[in-house]
ZAMARGU-4260 file (C-alpha; in steps of 0.2 Angstrom, whole numbers, plus 5000, padded with zeros to 4 digits):
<rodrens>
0) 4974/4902/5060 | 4990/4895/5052 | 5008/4902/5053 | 5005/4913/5037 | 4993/4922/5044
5) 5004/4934/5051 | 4998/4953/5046 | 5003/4971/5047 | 4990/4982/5056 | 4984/4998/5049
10) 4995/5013/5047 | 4998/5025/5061 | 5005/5041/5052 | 5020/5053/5061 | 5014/5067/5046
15) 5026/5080/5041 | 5014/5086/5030 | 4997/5081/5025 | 5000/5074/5008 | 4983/5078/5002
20) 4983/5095/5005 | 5001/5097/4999 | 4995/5087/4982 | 4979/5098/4981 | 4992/5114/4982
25) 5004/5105/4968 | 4988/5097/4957 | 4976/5110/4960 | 4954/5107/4957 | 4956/5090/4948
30) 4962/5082/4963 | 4952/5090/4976 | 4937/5084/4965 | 4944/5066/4968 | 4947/5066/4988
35) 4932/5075/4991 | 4922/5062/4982 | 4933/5051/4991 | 4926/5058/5007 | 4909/5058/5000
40) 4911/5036/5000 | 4923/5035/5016 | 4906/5043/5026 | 4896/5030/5014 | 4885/5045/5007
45) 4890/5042/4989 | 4893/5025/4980 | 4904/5028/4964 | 4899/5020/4950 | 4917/5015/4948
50) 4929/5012/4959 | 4940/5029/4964 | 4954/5020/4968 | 4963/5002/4960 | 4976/4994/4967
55) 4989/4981/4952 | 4998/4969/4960 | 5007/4965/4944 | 5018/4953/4950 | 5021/4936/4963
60) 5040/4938/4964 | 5049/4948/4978 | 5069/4953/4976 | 5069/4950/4996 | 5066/4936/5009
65) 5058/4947/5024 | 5052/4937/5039 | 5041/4950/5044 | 5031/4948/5026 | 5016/4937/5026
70) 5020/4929/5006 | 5042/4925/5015 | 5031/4916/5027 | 5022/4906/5013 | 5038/4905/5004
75) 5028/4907/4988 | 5029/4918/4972 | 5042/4914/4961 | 5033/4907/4946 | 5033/4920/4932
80) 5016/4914/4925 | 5009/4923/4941 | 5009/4939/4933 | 4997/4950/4924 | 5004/4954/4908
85) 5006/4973/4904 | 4993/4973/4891 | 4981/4967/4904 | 4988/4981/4916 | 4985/4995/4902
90) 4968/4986/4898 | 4963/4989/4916 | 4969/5007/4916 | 4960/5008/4901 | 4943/5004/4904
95) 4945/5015/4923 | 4949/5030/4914 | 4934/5029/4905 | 4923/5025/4919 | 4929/5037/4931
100) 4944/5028/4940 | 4952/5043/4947 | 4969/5036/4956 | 4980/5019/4955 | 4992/5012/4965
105) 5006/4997/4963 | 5013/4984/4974 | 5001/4972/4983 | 5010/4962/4993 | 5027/4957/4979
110) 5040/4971/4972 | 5034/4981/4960 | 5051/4989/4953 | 5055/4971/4947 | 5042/4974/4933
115) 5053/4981/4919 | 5039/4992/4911 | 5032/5000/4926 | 5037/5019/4922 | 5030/5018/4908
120) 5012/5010/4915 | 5011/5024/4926 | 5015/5036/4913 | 5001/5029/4903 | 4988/5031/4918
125) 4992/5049/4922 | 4991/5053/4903 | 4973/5043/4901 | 4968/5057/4920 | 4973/5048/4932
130) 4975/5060/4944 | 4985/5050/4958 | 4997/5039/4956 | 5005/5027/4971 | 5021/5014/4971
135) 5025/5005/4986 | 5040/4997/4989 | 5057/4990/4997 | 5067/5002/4988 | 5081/4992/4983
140) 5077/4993/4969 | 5078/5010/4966 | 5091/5015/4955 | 5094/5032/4950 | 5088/5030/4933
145) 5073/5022/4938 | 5068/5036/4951 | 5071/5047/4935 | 5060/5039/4925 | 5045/5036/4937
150) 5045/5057/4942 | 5045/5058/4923 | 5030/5047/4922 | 5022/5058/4935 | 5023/5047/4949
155) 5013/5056/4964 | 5017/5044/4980 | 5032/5035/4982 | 5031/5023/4998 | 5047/5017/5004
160) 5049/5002/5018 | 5064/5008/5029 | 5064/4998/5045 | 5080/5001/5051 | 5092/5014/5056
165) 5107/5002/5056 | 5114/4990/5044 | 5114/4978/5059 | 5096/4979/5061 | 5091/4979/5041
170) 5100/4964/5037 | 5086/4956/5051 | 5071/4965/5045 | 5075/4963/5026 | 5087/4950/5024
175) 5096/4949/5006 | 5096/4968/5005 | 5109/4983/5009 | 5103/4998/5020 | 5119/5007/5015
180) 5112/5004/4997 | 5094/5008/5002 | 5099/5026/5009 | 5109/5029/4995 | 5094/5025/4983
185) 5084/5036/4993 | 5096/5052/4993 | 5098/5047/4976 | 5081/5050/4972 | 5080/5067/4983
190) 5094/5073/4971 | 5086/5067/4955 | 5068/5076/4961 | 5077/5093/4966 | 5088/5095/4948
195) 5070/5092/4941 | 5062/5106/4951 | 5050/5093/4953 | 5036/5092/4968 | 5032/5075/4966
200) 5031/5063/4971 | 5029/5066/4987 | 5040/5054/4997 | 5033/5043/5011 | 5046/5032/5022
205) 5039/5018/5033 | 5046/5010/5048 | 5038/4994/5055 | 5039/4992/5072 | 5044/4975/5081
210) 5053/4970/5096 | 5069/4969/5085 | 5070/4987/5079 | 5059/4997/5091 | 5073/5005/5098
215) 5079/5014/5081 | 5063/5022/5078 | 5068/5038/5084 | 5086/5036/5076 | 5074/5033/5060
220) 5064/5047/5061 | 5080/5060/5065 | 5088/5053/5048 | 5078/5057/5037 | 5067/5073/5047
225) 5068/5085/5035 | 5071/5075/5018 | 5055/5063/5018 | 5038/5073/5016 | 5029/5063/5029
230) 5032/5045/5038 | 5022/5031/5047 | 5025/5018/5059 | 5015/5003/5056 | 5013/4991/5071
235) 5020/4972/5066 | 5006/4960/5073 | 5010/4939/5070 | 4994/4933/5071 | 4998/4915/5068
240) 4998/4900/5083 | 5010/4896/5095 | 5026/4909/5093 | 5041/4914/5079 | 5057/4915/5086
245) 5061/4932/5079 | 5042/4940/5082 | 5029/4934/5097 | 5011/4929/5093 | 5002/4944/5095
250) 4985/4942/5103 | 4969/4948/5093 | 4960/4959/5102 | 4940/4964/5100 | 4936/4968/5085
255) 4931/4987/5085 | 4913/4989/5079 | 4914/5003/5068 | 4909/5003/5048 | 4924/5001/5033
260) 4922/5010/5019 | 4937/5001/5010 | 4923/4994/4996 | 4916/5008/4994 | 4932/5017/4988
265) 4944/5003/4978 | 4947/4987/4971 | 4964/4978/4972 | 4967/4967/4955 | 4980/4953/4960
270) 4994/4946/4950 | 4983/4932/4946 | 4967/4942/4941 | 4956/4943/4957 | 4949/4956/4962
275) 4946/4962/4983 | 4935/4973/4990 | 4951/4980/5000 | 4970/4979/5003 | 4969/4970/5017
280) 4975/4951/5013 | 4960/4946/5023 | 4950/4949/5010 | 4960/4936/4998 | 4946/4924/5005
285) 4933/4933/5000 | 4938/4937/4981 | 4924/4948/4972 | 4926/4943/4954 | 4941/4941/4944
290) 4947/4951/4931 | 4952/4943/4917 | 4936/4934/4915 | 4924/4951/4921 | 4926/4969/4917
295) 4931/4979/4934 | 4914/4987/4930 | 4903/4971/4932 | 4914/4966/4945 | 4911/4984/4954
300) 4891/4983/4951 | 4891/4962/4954 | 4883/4952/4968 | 4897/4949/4980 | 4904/4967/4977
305) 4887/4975/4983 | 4885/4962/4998 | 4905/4967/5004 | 4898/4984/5004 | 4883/4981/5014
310) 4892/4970/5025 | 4906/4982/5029 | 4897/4995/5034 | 4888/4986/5047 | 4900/4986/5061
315) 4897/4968/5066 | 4908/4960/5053 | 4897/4946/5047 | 4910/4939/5037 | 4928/4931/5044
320) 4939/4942/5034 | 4930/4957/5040 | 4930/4952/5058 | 4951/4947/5054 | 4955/4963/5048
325) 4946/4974/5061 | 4955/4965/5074 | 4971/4967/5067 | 4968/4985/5064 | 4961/4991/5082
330) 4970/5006/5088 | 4988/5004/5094 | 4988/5003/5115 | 5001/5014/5113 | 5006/5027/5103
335) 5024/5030/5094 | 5035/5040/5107 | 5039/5051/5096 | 5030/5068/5103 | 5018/5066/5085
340) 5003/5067/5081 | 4992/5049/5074 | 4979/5050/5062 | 4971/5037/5050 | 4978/5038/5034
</rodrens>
């Protein structure tokens, strides 16, 4: 593999909450509906006729530089063309209202709060039944009058990447951007949710641990205890040759050998239209249709859908991405030290 195959490996949650059952209290039989039939085809006994879940990556542009980020690596995605336009976005959401999409997320691997009409995209889904609504994201971004606008919209998850518990040590993980500003985006936030007697959404922060920040995890986890609804720690894996000064090549390990259900839940639709069977960047080599040629509907039914589907639940990973991705996401040797709990988002 090359130098931009560096990766981040699957979540490893520190839960304050579980948000599902905290947005089943808040959304009530609608959205136990949806994750029970999201259960029905994580165990592979139901496949939906439509994805349940579909991820927009909107845009190829980033407002930071972050050497721990696989597209920084690539030094790729300024080109404005590389962008769906928001009438494709609403075309999408669209035609997965009517099919039975029940849940959507933005961000991908680019910043999605540097597209200018994203409240109101997600204001649009949830009015069309879309039950669940994600955003992942630096935060930066985040002023107070967008955090206003996207609880408006009806926003159900925001996902913020923290990293740090110093400015010292963001200024290394997120170069260009101000952790002083961040924490002050996030309180922000807070304030704006609670003068809206507003539940959601439900704020998740995440902390990406690397030999150069390990040791603020804890300090991490005691600033915003009792603010954030629920955290995770991901574990940082550079799966490139040789080494990176800032972050050691991390050995892949033996693929474990148990079945994904990822394309049997979701789609992800990428800023240039492709569509995956997952949100695993693997899968960018093994592209299931593309979306502004195909409806996601033929692309859900089509050939290379179904074969990602049969081939994901069979443990021995006949394709490359598959075997990539399993390897990357084996469990942690270790867990957080943190005295929590892990479980598989």
């Amino acid at each position: 593999m090359g130098e931009d195959s560096r990766g981040i490996s699957r979540l490893v949650s520190l839960t304050g909450i579980d948000p599902d059952a905290r947005l089943a209290e808040i959304l009530g039989e609608k959205f136990r509906a949806y994750r029970a039939l999201w259960e029905r085809a994580r165990a592979r006994l139901e496949r939906p006729a439509f994805p349940i879940h579909v991820d927009y990556e909107i845009l190829s542009r980033c407002n930071l530089r972050c050497p721990i980020c696989l597209m920084s690596a690539r030094g790729a995605g300024e080109s404005p063309a590389e962008s769906l336009s928001l009438a494709e976005v609403l075309g999408f959401i669209d035609e997965g209202a009517e099919e039975g999409q029940r849940s959507m997320g933005f961000g991908g691997l680019w910043e999605p709060l540097l597209f200018p009409s994203l409240p109101e995209t997600v204001a649009y889904g949830r009015d069309k039944g879309l039950v669940d609504a994600h955003l992942n994201t630096n935060g930066t971004l985040l002023t107070r009058a967008k955090a206003r606008d996207l609880i408006e919209a009806g926003l159900t998850r925001l996902m913020i990447s923290v990293d740090a518990a110093t400015e010292e040590t963001y200024r290394v993980a997120r170069p260009g951007g101000s952790f002083t500003e961040l924490t002050e985006n996030i309180e922000a936030f807070l304030s704006e949710r609670a003068s809206r007697r507003s539940p959601t959404p439900l704020l998740r922060l995440s902390f990406c641990r690397a030999s150069f920040n390990e040791k603020e995890l804890c300090a991490f986890w005691r600033r915003w205890e009792g603010k954030a609804d629920y955290f995770s720690v991901q574990r940082y894996g550079h799966f490139g040759e040789g080494t990176a000064p800032l972050f050691p090549a991390t050995e892949l390990g033996e693929p474990p050998q148990n079945a994904c259900s990822q394309p049997w839940k979701r789609l992800l639709v990428r800023h240039d239209g492709s569509a995956l069977p997952c949100c695993d960047l693997s899968a960018s080599r093994y592209p299931v249709g593309d979306a502004r040629v195909s409806s996601l509907k033929s692309i859900w039914d089509g050939a290379r859908a179904r074969a990602a589907r049969e081939i994901a639940a069979d443990g021995a990973s006949a394709l490359s991405p598959c075997r990539e991705c399993r390897a990357k996401h084996a469990p942690p040797r270790s867990a957080p030290s943190l005295g929590l709990s892990q479980s598989d988002p």
